[in-house]
C-alpha positions as CSV (number, residue, x, y, z in Angstrom):
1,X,0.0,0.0,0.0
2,X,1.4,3.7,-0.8
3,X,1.6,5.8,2.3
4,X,-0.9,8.6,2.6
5,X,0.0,12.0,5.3
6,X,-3.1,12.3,7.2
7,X,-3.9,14.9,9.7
8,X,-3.7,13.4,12.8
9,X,-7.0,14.5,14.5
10,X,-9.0,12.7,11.5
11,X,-7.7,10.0,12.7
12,X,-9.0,10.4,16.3
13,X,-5.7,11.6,17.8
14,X,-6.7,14.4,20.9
15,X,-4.4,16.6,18.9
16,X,-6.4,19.6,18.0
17,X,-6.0,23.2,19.4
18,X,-8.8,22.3,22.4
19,X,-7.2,18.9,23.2
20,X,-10.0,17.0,21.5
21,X,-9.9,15.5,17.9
22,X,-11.9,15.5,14.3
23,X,-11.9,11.9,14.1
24,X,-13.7,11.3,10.7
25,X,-14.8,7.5,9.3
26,X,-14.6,8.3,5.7
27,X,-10.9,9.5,6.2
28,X,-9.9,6.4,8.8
29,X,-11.3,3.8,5.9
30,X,-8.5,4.9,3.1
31,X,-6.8,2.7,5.5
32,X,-8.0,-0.4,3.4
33,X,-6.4,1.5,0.5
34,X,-3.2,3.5,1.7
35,X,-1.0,3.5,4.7
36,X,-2.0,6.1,6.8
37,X,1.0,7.9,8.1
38,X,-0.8,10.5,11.2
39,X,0.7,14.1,11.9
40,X,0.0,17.2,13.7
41,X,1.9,19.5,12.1
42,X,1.4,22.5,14.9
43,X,2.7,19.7,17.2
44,X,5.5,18.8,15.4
45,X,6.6,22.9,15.5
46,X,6.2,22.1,19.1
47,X,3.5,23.4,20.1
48,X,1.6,22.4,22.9
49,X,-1.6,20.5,23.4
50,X,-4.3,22.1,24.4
51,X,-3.3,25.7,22.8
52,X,-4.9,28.8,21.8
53,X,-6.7,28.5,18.8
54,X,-4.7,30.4,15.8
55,X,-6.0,31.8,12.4
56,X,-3.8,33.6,9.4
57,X,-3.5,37.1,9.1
58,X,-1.7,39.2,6.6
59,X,0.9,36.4,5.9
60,X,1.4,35.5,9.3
61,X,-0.4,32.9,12.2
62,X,-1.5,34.5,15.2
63,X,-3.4,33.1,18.1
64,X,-6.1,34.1,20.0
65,X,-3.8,36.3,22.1
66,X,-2.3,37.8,19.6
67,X,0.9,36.5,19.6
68,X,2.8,35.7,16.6
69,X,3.2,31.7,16.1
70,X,4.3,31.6,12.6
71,X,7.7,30.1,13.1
72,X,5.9,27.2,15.1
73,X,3.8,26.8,12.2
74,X,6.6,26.7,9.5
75,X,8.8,24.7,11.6
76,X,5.9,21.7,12.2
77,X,5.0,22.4,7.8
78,X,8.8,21.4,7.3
79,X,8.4,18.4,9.7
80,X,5.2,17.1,7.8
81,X,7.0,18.2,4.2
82,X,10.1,16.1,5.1
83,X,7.6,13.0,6.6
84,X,6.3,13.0,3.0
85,X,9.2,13.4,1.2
86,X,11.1,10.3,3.4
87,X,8.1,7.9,3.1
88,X,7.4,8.9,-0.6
89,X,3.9,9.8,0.4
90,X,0.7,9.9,-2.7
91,X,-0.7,13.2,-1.1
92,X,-1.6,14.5,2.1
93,X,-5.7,14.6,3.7
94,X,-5.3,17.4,5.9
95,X,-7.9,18.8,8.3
96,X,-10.0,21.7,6.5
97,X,-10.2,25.5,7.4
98,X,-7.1,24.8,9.8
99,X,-4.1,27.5,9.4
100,X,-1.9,24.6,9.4
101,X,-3.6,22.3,7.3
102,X,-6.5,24.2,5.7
103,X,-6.5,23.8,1.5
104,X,-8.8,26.2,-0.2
105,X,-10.3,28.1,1.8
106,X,-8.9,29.2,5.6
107,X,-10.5,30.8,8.9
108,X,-9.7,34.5,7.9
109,X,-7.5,35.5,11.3
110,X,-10.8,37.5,13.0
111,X,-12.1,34.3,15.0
112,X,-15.0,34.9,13.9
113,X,-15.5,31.7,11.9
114,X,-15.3,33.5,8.8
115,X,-13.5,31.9,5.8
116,X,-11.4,33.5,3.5
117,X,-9.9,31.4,0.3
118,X,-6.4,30.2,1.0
119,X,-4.3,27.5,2.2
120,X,-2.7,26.8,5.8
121,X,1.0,27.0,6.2
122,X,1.3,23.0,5.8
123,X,-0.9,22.5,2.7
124,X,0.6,25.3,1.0
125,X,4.3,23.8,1.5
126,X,3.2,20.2,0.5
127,X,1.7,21.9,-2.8
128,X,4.8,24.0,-3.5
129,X,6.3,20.9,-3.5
130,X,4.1,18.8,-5.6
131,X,2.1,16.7,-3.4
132,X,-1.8,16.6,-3.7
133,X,-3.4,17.8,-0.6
134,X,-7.1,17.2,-0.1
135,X,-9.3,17.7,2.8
136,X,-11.9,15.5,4.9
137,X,-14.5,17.2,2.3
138,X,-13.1,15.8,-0.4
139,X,-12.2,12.8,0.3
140,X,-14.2,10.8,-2.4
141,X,-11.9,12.5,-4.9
142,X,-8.5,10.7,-3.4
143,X,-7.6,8.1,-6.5
């Protein structure tokens, strides 16, 4: 089986910015199909979980606080980028909306739930580099 990046919360890893997960069925049965290879890339920048929720603005990730966590960000986005590259990963399903994993379309850094088109720090560096990202939403479209 080809190995598959998958964000780790859609796998039902307590992961996500509140300490609970986005565990998602349709996402956990591409196991029959790919090997599932789980990351957090906000954890692998090292941040902690729980954290404050963080949205992008202006080219940068803030959190909730306002303080700047864009080198976190980059730092897990290489981690996840280098995953892939080692394991020769088909693509990446990453968590939609998120500012790390987001593809499309992105909270818009007011945290008011408000989208804004775009792509999180992590889907944006997997795409610069070729790989196909696609989201829990579009799963059905994953070859």
């Amino acid at each position: 089986m080809m190995p598959l990046l998958v964000s780790a919360c859609l796998l039902g890893v307590p992961c996500k910015y509140n300490g609970r997960d986005n565990g998602c069925p349709k996402v956990a049965a591409l196991k029959g199909r790919y090997h599932l290879i789980p990351v957090c890339p906000e954890q692998l920048g090292g941040l902690p979980t729980p954290r404050l929720p963080a949205e992008c603005r202006g080219g940068r990730v803030v959190n909730r606080a306002g303080e700047d966590v864009t080198d976190r960000f980059a730092a897990g986005a290489q981690a996840a980028l280098h995953l892939a590259e080692m394991l020769s990963c088909q693509g990446a399903v990453l968590k939609s909306r998120s500012p790390s994993c987001g593809s499309g379309a992105i909270y818009d850094g007011t945290f008011t739930g408000a989208l804004t088109s775009g792509d999180g720090v992590t889907a944006r560096l997997l795409k610069d580099h070729g790989f196909p990202v696609y989201t829990e939403e579009d799963v059905d479209k994953i070859p």
